[in-house]
C-alpha positions in Angstrom: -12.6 -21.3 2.3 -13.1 -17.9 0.2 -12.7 -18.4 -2.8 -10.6 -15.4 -4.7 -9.1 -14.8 -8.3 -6.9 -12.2 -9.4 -6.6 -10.2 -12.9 -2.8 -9.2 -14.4 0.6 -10.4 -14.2 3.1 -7.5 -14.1 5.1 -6.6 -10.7 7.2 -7.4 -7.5 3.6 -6.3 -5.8 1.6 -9.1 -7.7 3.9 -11.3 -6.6 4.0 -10.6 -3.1 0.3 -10.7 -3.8 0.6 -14.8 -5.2 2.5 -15.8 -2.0 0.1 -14.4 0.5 -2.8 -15.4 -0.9 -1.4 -19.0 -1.8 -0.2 -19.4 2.2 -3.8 -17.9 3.8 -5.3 -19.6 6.0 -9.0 -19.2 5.0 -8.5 -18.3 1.3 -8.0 -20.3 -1.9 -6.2 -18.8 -4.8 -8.8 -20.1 -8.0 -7.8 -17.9 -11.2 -4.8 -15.6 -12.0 -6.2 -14.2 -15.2 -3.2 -13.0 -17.8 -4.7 -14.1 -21.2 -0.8 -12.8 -22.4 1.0 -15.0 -20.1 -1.4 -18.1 -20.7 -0.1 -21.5 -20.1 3.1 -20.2 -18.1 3.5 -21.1 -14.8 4.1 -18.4 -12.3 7.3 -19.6 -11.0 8.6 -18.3 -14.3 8.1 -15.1 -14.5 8.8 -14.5 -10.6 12.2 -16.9 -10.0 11.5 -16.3 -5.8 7.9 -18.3 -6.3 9.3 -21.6 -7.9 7.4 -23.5 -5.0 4.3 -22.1 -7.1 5.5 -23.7 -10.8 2.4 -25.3 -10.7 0.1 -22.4 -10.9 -0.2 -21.2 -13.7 -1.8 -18.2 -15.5 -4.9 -18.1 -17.4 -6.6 -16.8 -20.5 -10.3 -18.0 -18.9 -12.1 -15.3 -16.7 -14.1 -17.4 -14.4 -15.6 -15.1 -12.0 -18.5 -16.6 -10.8 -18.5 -18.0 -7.5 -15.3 -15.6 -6.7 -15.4 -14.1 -2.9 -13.2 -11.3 -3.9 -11.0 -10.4 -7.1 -8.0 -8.7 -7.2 -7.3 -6.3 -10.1 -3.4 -5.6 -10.8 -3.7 -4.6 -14.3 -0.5 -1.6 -15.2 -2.8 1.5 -15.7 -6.1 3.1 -14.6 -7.3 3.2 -18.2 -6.9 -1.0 -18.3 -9.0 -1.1 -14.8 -11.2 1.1 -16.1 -11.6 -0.9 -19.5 -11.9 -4.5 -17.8 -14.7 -2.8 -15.7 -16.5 -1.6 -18.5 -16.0 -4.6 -20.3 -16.8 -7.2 -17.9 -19.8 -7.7 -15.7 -19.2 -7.9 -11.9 -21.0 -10.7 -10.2 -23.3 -9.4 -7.5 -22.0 -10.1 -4.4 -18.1 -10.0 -5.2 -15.6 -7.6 -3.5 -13.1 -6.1 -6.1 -10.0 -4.2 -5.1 -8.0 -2.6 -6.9 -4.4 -2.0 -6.8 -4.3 0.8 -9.7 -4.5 4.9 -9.1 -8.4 5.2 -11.0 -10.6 5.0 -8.0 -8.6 6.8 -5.4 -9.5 10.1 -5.7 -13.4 9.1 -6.4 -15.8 9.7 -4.3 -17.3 6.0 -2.7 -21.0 7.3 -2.7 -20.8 7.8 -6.7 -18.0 4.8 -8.0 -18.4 2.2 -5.2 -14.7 2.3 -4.3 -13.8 3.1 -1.0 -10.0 4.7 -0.3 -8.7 1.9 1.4 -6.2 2.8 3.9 -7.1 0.8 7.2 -5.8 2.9 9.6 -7.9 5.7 8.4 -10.8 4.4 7.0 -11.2 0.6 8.8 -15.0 0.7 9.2 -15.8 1.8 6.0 -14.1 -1.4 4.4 -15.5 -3.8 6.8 -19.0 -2.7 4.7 -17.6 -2.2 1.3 -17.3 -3.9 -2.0 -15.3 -2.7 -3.5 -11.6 -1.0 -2.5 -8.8 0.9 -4.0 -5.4 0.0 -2.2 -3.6 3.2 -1.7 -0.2 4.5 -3.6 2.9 3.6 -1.6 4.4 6.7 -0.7 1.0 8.0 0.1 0.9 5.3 2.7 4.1 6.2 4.2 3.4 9.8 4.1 -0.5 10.2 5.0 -0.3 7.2 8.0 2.0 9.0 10.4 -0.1 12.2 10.1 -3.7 10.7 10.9 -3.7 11.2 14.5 -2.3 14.5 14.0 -5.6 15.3 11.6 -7.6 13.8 14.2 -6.8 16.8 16.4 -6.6 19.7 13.7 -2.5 20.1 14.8 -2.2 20.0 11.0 -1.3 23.9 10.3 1.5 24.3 8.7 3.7 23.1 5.8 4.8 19.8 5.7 8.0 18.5 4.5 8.6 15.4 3.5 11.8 13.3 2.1 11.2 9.4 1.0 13.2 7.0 -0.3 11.7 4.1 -1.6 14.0 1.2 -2.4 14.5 -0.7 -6.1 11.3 -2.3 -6.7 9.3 0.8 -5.5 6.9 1.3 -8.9 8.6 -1.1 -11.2 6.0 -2.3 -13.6 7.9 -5.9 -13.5 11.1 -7.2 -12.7 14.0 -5.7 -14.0 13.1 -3.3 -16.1 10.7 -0.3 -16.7 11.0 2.9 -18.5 14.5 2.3 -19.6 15.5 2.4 -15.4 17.2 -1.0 -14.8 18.9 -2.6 -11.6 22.2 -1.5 -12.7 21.2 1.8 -13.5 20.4 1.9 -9.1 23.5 0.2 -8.2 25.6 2.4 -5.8 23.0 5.1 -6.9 20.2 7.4 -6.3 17.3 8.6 -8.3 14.9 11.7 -7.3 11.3 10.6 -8.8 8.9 13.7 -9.7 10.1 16.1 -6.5 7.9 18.6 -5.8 4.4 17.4 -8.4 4.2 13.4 -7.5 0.9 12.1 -8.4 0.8 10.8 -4.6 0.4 14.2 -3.4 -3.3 14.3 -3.8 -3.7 11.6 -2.5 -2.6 12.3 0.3 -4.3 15.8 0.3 -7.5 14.2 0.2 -7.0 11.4 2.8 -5.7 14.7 5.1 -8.5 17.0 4.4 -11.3 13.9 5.0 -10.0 14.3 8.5 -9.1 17.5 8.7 -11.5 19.9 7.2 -9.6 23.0 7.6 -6.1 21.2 6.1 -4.9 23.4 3.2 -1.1 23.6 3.7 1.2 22.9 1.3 3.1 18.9 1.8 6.6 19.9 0.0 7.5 15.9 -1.1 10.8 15.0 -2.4 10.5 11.3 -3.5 13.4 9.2 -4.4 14.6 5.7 -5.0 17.5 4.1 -3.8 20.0 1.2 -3.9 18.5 -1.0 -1.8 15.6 -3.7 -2.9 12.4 -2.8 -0.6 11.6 -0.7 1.8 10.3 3.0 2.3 12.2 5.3 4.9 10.6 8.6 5.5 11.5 11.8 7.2 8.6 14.2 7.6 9.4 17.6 9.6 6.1 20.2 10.3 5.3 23.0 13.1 3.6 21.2 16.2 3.0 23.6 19.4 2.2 20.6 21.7 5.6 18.5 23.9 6.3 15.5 22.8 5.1 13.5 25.8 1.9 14.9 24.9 2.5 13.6 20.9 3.4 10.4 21.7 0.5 10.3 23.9 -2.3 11.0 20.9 -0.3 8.4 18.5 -0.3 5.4 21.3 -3.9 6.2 21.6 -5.0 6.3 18.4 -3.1 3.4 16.8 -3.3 1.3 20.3 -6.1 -0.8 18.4 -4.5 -0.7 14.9 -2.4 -4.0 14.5 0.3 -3.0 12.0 1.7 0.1 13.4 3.9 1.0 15.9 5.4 3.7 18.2 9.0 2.9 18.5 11.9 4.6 20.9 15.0 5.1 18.6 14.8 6.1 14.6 13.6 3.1 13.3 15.6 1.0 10.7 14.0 -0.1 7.1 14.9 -3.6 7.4 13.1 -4.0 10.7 9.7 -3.6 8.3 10.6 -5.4 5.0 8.8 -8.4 4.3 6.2 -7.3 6.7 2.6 -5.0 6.8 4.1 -3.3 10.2 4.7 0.5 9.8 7.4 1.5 12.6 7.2 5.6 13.6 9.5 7.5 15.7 8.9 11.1 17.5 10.9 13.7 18.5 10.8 17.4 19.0 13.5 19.9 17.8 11.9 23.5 19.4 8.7 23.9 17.6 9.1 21.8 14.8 8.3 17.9 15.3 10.1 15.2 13.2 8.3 12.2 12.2 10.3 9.4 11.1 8.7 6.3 9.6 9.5 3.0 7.8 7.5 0.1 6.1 7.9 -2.3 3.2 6.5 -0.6 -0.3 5.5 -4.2 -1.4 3.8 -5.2 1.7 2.6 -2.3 3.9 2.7 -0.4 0.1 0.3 -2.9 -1.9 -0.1 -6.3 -1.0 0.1 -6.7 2.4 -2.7 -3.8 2.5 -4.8 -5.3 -0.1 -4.8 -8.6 2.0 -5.5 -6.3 5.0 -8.0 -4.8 2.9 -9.9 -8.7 2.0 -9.5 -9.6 5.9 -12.0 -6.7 7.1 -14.0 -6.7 3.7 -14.8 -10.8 4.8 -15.1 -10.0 8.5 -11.8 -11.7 9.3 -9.4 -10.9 12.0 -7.2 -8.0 10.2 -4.1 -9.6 10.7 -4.9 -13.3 9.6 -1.9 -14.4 7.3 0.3 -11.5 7.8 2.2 -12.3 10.7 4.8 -12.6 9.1 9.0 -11.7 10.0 11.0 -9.2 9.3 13.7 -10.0 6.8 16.8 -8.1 8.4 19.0 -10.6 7.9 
């Protein structure tokens, strides 16, 4: 068994995080380290993980002997700081679920971008990971086969909404937004300048050397609990038989997503790492439509996806999991 510890407390993600980790297979959950939280089990902060009452945070960082360690602290500066302040024992794999090392470059911070379905080989080598930003995972996965065959020429438009606990720092509350606040409601989240944008940029132009068009992204939250749903319309010249063709291809050895036949509904995905995409052509414009959990396929599911090809485990081990649409 691998032996794995995880640093901070706050989030739906994190927890998603505790119940994967607690129900893999070849994985033992030894440390959650949350020096505020010390003593309090973590069945009461997250009411849905009161099978978990007896495990409880910690104010001791043991990392020797760790496999791999999970950072979830609430800002880059705090990654960056428990970096700086702690030593990383040699031989450790570190991931990290915060925005600081995505945008670095792996040959001079260690940190590889890890989005599987782009950059799979590269983490089955690396020690240390960066999980990618939710929306940039909806957004950037549907367009890598289209990067793979420079079709990536024109402006993109993208709208996204992201259910309830899309970037809530911890249940219930964050930045004055509350649950009631999204009851029977919508909220438009930094249209036009999200921080996801270069992100996604980046992971586009890695691929795609000559991508410089603009990705117009209206993001939004909505009154639902979890999900992502995700319309994305750009100039294609090719049929779609012959679109559907390069995305069967290229994902045909990717485990979590999936070329689907009719628009694709969000609760098909939630609870799940799967990313579902639909195809269709309206004259020369092709419509992508794509769905996926923004705790799972958004954070933790990735990071375990992440851990699975860092150990030279079978990607998918302990996320086969179902869909919660009912």
């Amino acid at each position: 068994m691998y032996k794995v510890g995880i640093v901070g407390s706050e989030g739906y993600a994190v927890g998603e995080l505790y119940n994967l980790l607690v129900h893999h297979p070849d994985v033992h959950l030894e440390m959650i380290y949350a020096p505020q939280r010390a003593g309090m089990s973590v069945a009461e902060l997250f009411n849905d993980l009161n099978s978990m009452r007896t495990l409880n945070f910690t104010d001791e960082l043991q990392l020797e002997g760790l496999d791999v360690l999970f950072l979830c602290l609430q800002s880059a500066a705090s990654t960056r700081e428990f970096l700086q302040r702690f030593e990383m024992p040699e031989g450790m794999k570190v991931i990290d679920f915060s925005q600081e090392y995505r945008h670095t470059d792996p040959e001079e911070t260690g940190f590889v971008y890890g989005l599987p379905e782009a950059n799979r080989r590269a983490l089955t080598k690396a020690t240390k990971a960066s999980v990618p930003g939710a929306f940039a995972s909806a957004i950037q996965t549907p367009l890598i086969p289209l990067a793979k065959h420079l079709l990536l020429n024109s402006d993109i438009h993208v709208t996204s909404v992201a259910g309830k606990t899309e970037a809530l720092a911890r249940p219930r509350v964050i930045s004055g937004i509350t649950y009631d606040m999204l009851f029977d409601n919508f909220h438009v989240l930094q249209p036009l300048e999200h921080r996801h944008i270069g992100e996604i940029e980046r992971t586009l132009r890695n691929i795609q050397n000559s991508f410089d068009s603009e990705i117009v992204f209206i993001p939004m939250r909505g009154d639902f609990n979890r999900g992502i749903y995700t319309t994305l319309y750009l100039d294609c010249p090719l049929d779609i038989d012959s679109v559907r063709a390069i995305y069967e291809e290229y994902f045909d050895d990717h485990s979590f997503v999936h070329i689907v036949d009719t628009y694709p509904d969000v609760r098909d995905t939630v609870n799940t790492n799967e990313m579902h995409i639909h195809l269709s052509k309206h004259g020369d414009r092709l419509l992508i439509v794509s769905t996926m959990d923004n705790l799972m396929k958004g954070a933790a599911g990735t990071a375990i996806h992440i851990m699975n090809l860092m150990l030279g485990l079978v990607e998918s081990t302990g996320l086969n999991i179902k869909p919660l649409i009912f």
